[in-house]
C-alpha positions as CSV (number, residue, x, y, z in Angstrom):
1,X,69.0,153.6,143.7
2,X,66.0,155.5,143.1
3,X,64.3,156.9,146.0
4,X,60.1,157.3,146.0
5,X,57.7,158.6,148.1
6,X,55.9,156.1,150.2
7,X,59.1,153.4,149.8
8,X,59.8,152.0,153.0
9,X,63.4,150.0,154.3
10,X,64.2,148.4,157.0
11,X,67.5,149.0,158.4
12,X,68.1,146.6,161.8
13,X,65.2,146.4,164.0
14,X,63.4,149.9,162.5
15,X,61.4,150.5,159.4
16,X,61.9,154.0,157.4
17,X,59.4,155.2,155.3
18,X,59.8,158.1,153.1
19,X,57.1,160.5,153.8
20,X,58.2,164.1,151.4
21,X,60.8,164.2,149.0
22,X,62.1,166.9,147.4
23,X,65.3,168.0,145.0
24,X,68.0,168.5,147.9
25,X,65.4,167.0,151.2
26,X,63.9,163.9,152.5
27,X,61.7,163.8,155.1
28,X,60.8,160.3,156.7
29,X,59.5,158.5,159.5
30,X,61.6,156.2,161.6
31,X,59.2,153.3,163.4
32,X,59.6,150.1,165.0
33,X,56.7,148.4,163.4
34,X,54.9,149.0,160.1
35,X,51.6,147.9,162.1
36,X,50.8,151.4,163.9
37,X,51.6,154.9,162.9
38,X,53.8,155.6,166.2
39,X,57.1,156.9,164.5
40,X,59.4,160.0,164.5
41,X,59.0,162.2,161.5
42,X,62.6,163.4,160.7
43,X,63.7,165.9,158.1
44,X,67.6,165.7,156.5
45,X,69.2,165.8,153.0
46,X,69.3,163.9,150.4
47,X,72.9,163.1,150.5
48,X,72.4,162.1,154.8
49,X,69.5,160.1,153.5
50,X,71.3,157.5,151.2
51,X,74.1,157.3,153.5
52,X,71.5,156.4,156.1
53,X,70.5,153.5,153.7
54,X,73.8,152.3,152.9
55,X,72.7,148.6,154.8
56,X,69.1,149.3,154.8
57,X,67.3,146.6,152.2
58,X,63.7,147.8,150.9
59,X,60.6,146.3,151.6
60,X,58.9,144.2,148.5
61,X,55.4,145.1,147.7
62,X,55.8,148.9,149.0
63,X,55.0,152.0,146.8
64,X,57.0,151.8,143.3
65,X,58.5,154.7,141.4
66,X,56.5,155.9,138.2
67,X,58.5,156.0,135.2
68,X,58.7,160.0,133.6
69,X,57.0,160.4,130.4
């Protein structure tokens, strides 16, 4: 899985959108509906991110990674 800035998942009923991410941090905001910007902004690791998406499925037609030239 590659991870992106701007990707969002939805895990159950809440969407997670990656707001920062770094070498060893994540920082994302957890929300109940991708129509307002009412969310808690949350800061973890890398490693307690992906675990967090272990069921999550990603939304289609979100940000996409850009390929390293």
């Amino acid at each position: 899985m590659k991870l992106c800035q701007g990707q969002v998942w939805k895990q159950g009923g809440e969407y997670i959108r990656i707001v920062r991410l770094e070498r060893l941090e994540v920082e994302y905001k957890s929300m109940t509906s991708l129509a307002g910007n009412a969310g808690t902004k949350i800061v973890t690791s890398k490693k307690d991110f992906c675990r967090l998406l272990k069921d999550a499925h990603q939304q289609i037609g979100r940000a996409s990674c850009r390929e390293r030239v």
